[in-house]
N, C-alpha and C positions, 0 to 999 in steps of 0.2 A: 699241716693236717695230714691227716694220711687216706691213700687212693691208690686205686691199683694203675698202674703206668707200663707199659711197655716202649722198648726206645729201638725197637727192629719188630719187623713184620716178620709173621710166624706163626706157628701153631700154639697151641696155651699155654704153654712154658715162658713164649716169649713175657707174658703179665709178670708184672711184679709187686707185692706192695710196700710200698714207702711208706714213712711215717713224716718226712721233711717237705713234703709236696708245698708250697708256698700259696698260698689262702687268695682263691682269684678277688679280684677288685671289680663291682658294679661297672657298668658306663651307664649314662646319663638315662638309656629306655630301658635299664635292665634294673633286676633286684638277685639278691644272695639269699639262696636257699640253703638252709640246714638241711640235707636228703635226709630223710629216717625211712624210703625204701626206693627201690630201683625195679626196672627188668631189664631182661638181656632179649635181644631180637637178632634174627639172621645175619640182618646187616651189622651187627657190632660185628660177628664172628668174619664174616667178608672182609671187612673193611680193615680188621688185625691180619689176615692172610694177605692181605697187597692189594687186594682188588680194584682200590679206588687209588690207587698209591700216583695215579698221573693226576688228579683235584682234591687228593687228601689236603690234610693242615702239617705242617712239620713235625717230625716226632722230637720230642718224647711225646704220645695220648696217654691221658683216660679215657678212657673207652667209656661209650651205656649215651643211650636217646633217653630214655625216659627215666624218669621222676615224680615221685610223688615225697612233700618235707613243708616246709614253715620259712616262711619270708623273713630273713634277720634283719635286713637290710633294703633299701630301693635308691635307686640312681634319681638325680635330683628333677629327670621329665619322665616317673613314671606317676601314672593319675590314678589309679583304681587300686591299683594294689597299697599294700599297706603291711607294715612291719607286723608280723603273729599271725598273717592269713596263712591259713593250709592251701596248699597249691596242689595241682598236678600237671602234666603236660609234655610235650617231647620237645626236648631244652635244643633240636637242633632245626630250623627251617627247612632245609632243604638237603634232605638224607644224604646223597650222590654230590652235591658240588660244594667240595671245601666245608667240609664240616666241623663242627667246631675242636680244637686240640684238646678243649679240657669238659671232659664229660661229668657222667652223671654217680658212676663207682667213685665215690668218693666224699667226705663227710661231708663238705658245701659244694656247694658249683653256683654256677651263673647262669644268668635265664633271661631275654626279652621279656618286658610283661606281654605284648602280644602273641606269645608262645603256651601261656597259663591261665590257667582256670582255676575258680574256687572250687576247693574238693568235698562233691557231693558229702554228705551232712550223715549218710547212713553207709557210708564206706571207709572202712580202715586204710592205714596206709598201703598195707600191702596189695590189697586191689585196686587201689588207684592207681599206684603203679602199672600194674598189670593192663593199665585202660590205653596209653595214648597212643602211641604207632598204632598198636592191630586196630582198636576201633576206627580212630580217624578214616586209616586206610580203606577200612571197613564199609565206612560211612561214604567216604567218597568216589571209592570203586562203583557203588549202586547210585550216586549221585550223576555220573556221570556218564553210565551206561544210559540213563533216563528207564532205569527200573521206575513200575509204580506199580497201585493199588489192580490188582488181578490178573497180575503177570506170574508165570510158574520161572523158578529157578534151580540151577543144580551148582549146587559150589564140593568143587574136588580140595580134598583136605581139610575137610570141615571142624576135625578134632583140633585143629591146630588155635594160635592166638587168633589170627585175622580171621581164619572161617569160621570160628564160635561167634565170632558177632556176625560174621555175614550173615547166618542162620537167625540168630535172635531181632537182629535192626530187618533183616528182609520178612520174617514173621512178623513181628509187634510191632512195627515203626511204618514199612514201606505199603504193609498190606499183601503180601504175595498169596495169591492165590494156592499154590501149591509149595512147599521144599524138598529138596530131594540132596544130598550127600555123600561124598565117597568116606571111608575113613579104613583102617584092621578091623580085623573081630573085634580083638576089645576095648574098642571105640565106640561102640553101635550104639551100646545102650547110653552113652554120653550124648551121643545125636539126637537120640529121642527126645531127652530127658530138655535139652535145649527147644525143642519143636519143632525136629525133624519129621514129615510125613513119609518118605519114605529115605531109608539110611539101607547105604548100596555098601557092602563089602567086597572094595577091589581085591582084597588075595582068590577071592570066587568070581567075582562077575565084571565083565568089563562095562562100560557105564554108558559106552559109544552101541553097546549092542541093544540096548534095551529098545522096547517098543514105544514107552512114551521120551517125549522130546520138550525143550524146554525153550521161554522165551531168552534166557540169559543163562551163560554157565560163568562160573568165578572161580576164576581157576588161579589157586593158589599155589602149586606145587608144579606148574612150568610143562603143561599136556594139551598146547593150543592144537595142535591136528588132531589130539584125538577128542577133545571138545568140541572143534566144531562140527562133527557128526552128532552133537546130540542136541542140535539147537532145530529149531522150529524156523518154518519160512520165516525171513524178517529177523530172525535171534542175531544175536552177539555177543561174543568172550570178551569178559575183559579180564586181561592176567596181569598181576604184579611180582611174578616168577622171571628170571630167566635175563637179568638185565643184558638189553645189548643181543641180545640170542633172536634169530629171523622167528617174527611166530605166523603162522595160517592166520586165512584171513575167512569168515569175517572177525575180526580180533582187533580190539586195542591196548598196547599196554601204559600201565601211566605210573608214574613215581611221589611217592608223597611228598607235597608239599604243606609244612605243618603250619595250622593254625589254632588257637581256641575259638574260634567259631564253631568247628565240628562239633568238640567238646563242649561248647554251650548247648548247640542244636541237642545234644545224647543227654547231657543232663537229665533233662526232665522222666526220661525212659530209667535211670541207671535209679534217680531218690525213689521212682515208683515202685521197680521190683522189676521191671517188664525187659531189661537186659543187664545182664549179672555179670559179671569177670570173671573167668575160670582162671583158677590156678594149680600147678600141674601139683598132684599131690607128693610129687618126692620133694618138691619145697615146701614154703621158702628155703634158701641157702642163707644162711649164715655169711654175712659179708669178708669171713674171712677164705670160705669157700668156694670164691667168683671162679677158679681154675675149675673147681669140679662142676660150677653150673654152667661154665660156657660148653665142658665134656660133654654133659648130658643133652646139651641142647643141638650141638653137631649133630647125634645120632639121629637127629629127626623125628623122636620118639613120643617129644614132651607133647602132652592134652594141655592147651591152653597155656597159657603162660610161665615162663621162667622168671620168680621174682628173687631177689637180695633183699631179706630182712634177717637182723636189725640191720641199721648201715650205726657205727660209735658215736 
């Protein structure tokens, strides 16, 4: 089959695509997915630089968490799924420890079924894809915080994949009383347009100066001290920036660990309408284009998601 591979850690160059790549095989909880799309998130790009390289898998990788494709196949103790479902989901448990060698860039791959969900009924492939890391993360960053109904919140980097739904699931889902976000200028009118109440432009305003204060700030982009100056008595940061990096306190950071539960619980928000996928509009990329969408996504630039569609 063919999938992109690199067999040294390194900048995007190090990607390669093959066309001999040898067709992974189910085990007994999993099923074979046909990908027909993908995203790319931070951590692929980390994870090709070396970062994890002391609990990585051996190389050669295919790199990519998520997936969104059609079940060909299922391992003989999987129960729910079934051959022709549309799936989505992030095909790796546990992002940071020993992830799996053979990703999601690539025409099948392999998946636990407790990793996958049925893919809502009113989303194309390409925003499913765009759904599983950032929302999960999304979902369980404010789960965990113990965000609820009429608590105010500030999430820094709210253009980004994970902050777009912090913003949407903390609006329509959590009940937050107020939202507030950092993003560039022209970002802002994206903020709104999600359900931002007030959308802060950091190239102008610092976000720790401002007069009102928040019960949680979600800080995606790795800015724990200067977060926690804009929490409210009783507040708390919780960041998924900066792995391994000392953060201010009061602050937790936590790492995803993936399930379809999350992705059950969002369901029912994503067929109503009430949380949407953003995807960055210089995609999708073209599957033969992963060098230039892992480029784009370094710069830190991309609004909401970096998707791979078609995948062959």
């Amino acid at each position: 089959m063919k999938a992109w591979i690199y067999s040294e850690y390194g900048g995007v160059d190090v990607l390669k695509l093959k066309s001999d790549v040898p067709l992974p095989e189910p085990a007994d909880d999993q099923v074979l997915i046909k990908v027909v799309a993908a995203a790319l998130n931070p951590i692929d790009f980390k994870r090709r630089l070396g970062l994890l390289k002391a609990i990585d898998s051996p190389l050669p990788i295919v790199p990519g968490y998520d997936v969104a494709g059609v079940v060909v196949k299922v391992g003989a103790k999987v129960k729910e799924l079934k051959v022709g479902d549309e799936v989505y989901g992030d095909i790796i448990e546990k992002a940071i420890d020993g992830p799996k060698q053979y990703g999601t860039l690539a025409e099948y791959t392999v998946a636990e079924e407790k990793l996958l969900a049925l893919k809502p009924e009113n989303l194309d492939f390409r925003q499913a894809a765009a759904l599983p890391i950032a929302v999960e993360t999304a979902y369980e960053g404010l789960e965990r915080a113990g965000f609820s109904e009429g608590k105010s919140i500030l999430v820094l980097g709210g253009a980004g994949g994970v902050g777009s739904f912090v913003i949407q699931l903390a609006k329509h889902v959590f009940g937050a009383s107020k939202v507030a976000a950092t993003s560039s200028t022209t970002k802002l009118e994206l903020l709104k347009s999600l359900g931002v109440d007030l959308a802060i432009d950091y190239t102008k305003d610092n976000f720790e100066d401002l007069p009102e204060k928040f019960d949680l700030v979600y800080d995606v982009v790795g800015q724990t001290e200067r977060a926690v100056k804009a929490l409210k008595e009783g507040g708390i940061v919780v960041t998924v920036a900066g792995i391994g990096s000392p953060i201010a306190q009061p602050s937790f950071h936590f790492v995803l660990a993936s399930n379809r539960d999350f992705l059950k619980k969002v369901n029912p928000y994503l067929e109503s309408g009430k949380v949407k996928p953003i995807i960055d509009p210089k995609g999708p990329f073209p599957f033969e284009k992963v060098k230039e969408a892992f480029s784009y996504l370094e710069t830190n630039r991309a609004s909401g998601k970096v998707v791979i569609y078609p995948i062959p």
